[in-house]
C-alpha positions as CSV (number, residue, x, y, z in Angstrom):
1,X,-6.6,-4.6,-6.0
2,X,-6.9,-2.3,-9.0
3,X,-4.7,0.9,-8.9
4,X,-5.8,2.5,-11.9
5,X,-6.6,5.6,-10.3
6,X,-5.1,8.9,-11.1
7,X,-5.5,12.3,-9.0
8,X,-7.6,14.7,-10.0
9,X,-4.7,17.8,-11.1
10,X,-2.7,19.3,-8.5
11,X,-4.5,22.4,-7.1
12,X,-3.2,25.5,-5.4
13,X,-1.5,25.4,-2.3
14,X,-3.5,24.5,1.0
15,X,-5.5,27.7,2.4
16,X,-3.0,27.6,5.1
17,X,-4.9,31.0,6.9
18,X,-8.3,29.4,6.7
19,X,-6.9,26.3,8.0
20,X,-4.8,27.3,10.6
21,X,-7.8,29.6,11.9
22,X,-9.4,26.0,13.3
23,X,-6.4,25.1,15.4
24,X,-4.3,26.4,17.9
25,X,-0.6,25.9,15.9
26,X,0.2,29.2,15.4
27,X,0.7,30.9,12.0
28,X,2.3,29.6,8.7
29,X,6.1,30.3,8.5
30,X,6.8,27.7,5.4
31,X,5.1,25.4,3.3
32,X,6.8,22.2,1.1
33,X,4.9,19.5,-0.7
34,X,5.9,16.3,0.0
35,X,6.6,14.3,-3.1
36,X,7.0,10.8,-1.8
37,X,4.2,8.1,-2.8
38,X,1.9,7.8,-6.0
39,X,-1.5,8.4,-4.3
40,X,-0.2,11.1,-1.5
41,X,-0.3,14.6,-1.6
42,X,0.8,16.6,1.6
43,X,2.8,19.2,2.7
44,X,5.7,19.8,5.5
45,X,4.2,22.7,7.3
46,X,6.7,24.6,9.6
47,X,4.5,27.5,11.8
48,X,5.2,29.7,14.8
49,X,4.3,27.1,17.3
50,X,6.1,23.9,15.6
51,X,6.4,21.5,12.7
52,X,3.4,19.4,11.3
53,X,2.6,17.2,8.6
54,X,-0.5,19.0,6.8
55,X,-2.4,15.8,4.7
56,X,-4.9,17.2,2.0
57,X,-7.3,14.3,1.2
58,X,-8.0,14.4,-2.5
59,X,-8.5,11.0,-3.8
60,X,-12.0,10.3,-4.6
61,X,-12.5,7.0,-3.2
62,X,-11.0,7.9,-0.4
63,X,-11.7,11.7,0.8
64,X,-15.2,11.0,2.4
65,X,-15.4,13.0,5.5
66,X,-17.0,9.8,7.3
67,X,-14.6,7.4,6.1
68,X,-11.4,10.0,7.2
69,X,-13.1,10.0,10.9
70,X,-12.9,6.8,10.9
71,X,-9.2,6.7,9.9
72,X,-8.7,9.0,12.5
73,X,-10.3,7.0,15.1
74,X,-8.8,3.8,14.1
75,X,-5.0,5.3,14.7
76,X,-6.5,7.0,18.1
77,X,-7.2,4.0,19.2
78,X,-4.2,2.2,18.1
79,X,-2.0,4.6,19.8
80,X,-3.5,3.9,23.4
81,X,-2.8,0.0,22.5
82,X,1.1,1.2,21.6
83,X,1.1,1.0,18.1
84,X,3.6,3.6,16.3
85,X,1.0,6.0,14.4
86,X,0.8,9.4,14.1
87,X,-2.6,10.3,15.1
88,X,-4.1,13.6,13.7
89,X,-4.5,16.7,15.8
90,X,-7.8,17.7,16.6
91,X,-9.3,21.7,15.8
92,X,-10.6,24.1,18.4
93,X,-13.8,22.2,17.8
94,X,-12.9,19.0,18.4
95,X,-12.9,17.9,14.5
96,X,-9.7,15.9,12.8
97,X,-11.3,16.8,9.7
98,X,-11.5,20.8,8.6
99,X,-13.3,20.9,5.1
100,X,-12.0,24.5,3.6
101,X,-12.9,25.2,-0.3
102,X,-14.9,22.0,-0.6
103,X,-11.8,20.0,0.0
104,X,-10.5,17.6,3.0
105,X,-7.5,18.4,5.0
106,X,-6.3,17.3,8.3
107,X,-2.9,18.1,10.6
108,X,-0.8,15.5,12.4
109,X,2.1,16.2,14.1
110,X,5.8,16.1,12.1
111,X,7.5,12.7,12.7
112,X,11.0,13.0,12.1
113,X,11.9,9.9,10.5
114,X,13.3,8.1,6.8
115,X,11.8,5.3,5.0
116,X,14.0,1.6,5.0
117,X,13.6,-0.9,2.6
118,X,13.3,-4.2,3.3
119,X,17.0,-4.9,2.3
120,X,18.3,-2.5,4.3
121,X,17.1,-4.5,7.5
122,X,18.9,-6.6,9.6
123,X,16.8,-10.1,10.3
124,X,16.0,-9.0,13.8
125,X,14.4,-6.0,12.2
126,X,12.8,-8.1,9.7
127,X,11.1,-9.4,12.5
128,X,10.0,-6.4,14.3
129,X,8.7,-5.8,10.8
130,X,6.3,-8.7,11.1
131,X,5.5,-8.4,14.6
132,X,4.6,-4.4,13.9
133,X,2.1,-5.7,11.2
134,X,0.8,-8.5,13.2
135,X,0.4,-6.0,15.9
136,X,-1.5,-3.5,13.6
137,X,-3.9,-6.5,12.8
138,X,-4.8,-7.9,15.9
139,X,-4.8,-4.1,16.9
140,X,-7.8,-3.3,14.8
141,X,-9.5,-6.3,15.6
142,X,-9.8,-5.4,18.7
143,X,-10.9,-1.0,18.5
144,X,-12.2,-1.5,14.9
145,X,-16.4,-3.1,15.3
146,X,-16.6,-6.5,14.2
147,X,-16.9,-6.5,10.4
148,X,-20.8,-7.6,9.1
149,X,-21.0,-10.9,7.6
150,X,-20.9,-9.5,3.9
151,X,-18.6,-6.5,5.0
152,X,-15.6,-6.7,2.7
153,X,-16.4,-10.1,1.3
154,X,-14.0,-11.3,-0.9
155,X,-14.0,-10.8,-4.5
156,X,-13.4,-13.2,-7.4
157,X,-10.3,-14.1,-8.2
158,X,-9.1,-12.9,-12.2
159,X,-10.0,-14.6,-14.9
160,X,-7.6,-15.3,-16.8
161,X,-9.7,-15.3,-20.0
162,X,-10.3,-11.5,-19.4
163,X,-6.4,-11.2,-18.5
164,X,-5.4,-13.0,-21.8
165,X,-7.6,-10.1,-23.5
166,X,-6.2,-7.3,-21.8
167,X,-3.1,-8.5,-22.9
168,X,-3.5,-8.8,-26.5
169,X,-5.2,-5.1,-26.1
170,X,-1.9,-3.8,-24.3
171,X,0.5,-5.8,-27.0
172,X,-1.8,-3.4,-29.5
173,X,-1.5,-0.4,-27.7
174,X,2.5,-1.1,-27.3
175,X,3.3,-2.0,-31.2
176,X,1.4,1.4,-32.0
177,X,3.1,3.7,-29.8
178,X,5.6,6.0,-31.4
179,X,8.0,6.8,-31.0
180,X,9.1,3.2,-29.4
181,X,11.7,3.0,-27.0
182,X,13.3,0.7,-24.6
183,X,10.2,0.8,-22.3
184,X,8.1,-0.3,-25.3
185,X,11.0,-3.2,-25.8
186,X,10.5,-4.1,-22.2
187,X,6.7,-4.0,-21.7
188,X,6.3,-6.1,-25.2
189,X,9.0,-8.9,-23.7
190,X,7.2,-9.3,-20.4
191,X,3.2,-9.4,-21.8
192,X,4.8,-12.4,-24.1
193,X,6.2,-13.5,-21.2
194,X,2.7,-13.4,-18.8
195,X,1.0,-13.9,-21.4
196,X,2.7,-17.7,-22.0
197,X,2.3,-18.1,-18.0
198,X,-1.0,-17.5,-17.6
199,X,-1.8,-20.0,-20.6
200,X,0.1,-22.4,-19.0
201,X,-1.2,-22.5,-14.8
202,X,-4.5,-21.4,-15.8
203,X,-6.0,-23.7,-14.1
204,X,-4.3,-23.0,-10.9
205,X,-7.1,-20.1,-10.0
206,X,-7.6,-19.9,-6.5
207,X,-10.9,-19.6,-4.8
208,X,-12.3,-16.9,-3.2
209,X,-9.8,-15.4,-0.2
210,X,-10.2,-16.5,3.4
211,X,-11.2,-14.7,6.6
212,X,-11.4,-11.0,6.5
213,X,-10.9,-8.4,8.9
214,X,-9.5,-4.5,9.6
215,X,-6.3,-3.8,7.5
216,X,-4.0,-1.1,7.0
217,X,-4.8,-1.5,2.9
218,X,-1.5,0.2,2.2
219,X,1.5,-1.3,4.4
220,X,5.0,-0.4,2.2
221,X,8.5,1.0,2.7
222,X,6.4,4.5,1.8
223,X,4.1,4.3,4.7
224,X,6.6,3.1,7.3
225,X,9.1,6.0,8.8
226,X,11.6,4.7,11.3
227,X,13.7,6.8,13.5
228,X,17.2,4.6,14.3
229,X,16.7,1.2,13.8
230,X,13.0,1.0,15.4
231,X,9.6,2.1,13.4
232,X,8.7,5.4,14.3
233,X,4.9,5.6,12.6
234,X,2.8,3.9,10.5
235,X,1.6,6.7,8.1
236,X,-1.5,7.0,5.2
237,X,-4.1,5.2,6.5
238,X,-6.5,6.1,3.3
239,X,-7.2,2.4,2.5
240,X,-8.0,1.0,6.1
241,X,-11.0,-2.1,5.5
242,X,-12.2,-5.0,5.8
243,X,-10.0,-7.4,3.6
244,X,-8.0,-10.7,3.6
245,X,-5.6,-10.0,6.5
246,X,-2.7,-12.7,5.6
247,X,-3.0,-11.2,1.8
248,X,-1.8,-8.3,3.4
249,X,0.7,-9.3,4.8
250,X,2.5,-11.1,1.7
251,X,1.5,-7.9,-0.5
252,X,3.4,-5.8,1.9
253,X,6.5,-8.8,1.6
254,X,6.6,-8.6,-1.7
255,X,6.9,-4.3,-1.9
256,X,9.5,-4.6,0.9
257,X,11.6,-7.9,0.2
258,X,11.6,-7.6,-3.6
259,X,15.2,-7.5,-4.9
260,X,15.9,-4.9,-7.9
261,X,16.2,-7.8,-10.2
262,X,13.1,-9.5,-9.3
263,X,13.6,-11.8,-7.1
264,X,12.5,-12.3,-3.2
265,X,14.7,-12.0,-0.2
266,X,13.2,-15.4,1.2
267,X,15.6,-15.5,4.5
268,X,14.3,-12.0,5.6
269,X,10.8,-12.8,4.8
270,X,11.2,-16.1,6.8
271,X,12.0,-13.7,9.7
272,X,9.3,-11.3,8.6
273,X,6.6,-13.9,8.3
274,X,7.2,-15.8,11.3
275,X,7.0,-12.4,13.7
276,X,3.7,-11.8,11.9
277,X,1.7,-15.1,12.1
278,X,2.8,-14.7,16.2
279,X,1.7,-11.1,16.4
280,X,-1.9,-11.9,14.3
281,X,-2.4,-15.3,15.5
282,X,-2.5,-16.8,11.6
283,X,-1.6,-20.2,10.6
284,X,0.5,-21.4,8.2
285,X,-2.3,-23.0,6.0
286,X,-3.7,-19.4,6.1
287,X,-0.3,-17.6,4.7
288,X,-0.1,-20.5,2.4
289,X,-3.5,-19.7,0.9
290,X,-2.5,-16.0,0.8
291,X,0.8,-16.7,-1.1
292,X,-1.4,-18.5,-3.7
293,X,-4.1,-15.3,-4.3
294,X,-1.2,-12.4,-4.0
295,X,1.1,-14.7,-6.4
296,X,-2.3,-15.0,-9.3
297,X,-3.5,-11.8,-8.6
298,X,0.6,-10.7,-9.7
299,X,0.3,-12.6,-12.7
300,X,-3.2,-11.0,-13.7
301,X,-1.7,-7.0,-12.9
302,X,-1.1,-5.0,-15.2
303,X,-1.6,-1.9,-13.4
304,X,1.8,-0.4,-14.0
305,X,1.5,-0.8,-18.3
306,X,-2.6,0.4,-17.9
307,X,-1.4,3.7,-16.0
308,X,1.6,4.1,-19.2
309,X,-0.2,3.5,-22.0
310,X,-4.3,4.0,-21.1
311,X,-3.6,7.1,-19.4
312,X,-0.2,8.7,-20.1
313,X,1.3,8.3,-16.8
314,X,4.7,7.4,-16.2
315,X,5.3,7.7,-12.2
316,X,5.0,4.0,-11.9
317,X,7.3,3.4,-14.7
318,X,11.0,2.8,-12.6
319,X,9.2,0.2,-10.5
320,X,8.0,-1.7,-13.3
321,X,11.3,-3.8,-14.0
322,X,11.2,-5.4,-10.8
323,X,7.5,-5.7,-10.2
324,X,7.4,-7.6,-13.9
325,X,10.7,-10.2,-13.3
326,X,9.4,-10.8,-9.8
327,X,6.1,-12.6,-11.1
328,X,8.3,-14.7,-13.2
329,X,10.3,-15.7,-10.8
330,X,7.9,-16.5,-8.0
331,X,6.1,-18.7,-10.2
332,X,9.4,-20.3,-10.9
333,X,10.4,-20.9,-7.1
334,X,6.3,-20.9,-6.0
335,X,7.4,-23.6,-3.4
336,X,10.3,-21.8,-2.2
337,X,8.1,-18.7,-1.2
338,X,5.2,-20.3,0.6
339,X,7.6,-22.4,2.5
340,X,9.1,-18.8,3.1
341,X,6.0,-18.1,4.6
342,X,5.0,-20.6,6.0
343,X,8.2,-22.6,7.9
């Protein structure tokens, strides 16, 4: 999945007055951004009658009024089946969705709660961690309409003749860049580095993925708040569609397992993966399929470099160390993670 996406420059702050005009929660008494996530922009909103989480929807693929209903739906739904989700809270009118200034906003209730890594989680946890996705899956299956048959087809997998370009054009853009510094030193070791790779298993790319159906699109430490040891809510459900549902499931692996020098926790993700084939009903030959696309699509992203050097944008930067030994390193132990995934 491409992330070369940027927001649009941070406005004002919210129309709180105009907003808080459609609701019954009282009147503004303070208002913080919070800064957490790439893609995110919201705002802790305290007011006379409590404390909420005040979501503005800016991002351009995503801030369709129809496709936020939706969203909001979706986690309505999923809250009557028990899944931890923070449902938004609906206007005087009866809309999730109040449009002010020609831009999107909608209020869910605050959820006390802080954001755990994968390492911070004990192997039972590991496993609730599964299960929760699993749970989310089958969830959706069941309150989301069955996806037409060319709804959220698959795409292509790279080609690694257009990778091997965008790497040369990267190597370029990194030799020229003054004044160079250690990131520079970095990025140019690790295209080598892919680029060698990709010469060498190029003809390990994988078909088309497999069956499809209603994902979160974003599952990650980020988008998880747990309160004690248990999850408290699934937040940020911007990317919900119709995608490869075990593809999901080792992306979100990967963001939560990854060690910060690249390498997998495989023990926890044993415990992970296991609680999610149960709670989704997937095979092992399924999760095995989906540890080959996730592990080429890795070796054909170069999001994190495209972001620093196409576009100037450095946020991405302090995860790139990891993110770039890891692909290494999975390729290296390939057998090791799908049996992680799959035993």
């Amino acid at each position: 999945m491409s992330r070369l996406r940027v927001p649009p420059p941070v406005p004002c702050a919210p129309p709180l007055g105009a907003l808080l005009r459609r609701y019954s929660a009282g009147s503004a008494v303070t208002c913080e951004p919070v800064d957490e996530g790439l893609l995110n922009r919201g705002y802790r909103l305290r007011t006379t009658r409590g404390r909420y989480f005040l979501k503005h929807h800016f991002d351009p693929e995503t801030a369709d009024p129809a496709a936020i209903v939706r969203q909001h739906r979706a986690t309505r739904r999923l809250a009557d089946l028990g899944v931890p989700v923070a449902p938004p809270l609906p206007a005087r009118d009866g809309r999730t969705v109040a449009v002010v200034g020609g831009h999107a906003y909608a209020l869910h209730p605050w959820i006390d709660g802080r954001h755990r890594h994968g390492g911070q989680l004990t192997p039972g946890q590991c496993a609730r961690l599964g299960a929760l996705l699993g749970a989310v899956h089958a969830g959706l299956e069941r309150v989301m309409p069955a996806p037409a048959r060319t709804h959220g087809a698959p795409a292509e997998s790279a080609d690694p003749a257009d990778t091997l370009t965008l790497v040369d054009d990267l190597l370029g853009r990194v030799r020229r860049h003054r004044p160079a510094d250690s990131f520079d030193a970095l990025a140019r070791r690790r295209l080598l580095e892919r680029r060698a790779l990709l010469e060498r298993h190029a003809d390990r790319r994988p078909p088309r993925g497999g069956a499809v159906g209603w994902v979160h699109g974003d599952f990650h430490p980020f988008n998880v708040l747990y309160r004690g040891d248990a999850p408290a809510a699934i937040v940020d459900w911007d990317r919900l569609g119709v995608r490869p549902r075990a593809e999901e499931a080792v992306r979100a692996a990967a963001i939560f397992f990854v060690r910060p020098s690249g390498t997998l926790d495989l023990p926890r993700v044993r415990s992970y993966a296991r609680a999610y084939r149960r709670g989704a009903g997937a095979t092992p030959a399924q999760l095995a399929a989906a540890v080959h696309r996730v592990w080429w699509e890795r070796l054909n992203d170069f999001w994190m470099l495209r972001w620093h050097y196409e576009r100037g944008d450095t946020r991405a930067d302090p995860q790139f160390p990891a993110t770039a030994a890891l692909v290494v390193w999975w390729t290296r132990e390939y057998e090791a993670v799908r049996a992680a995934f799959t035993g």
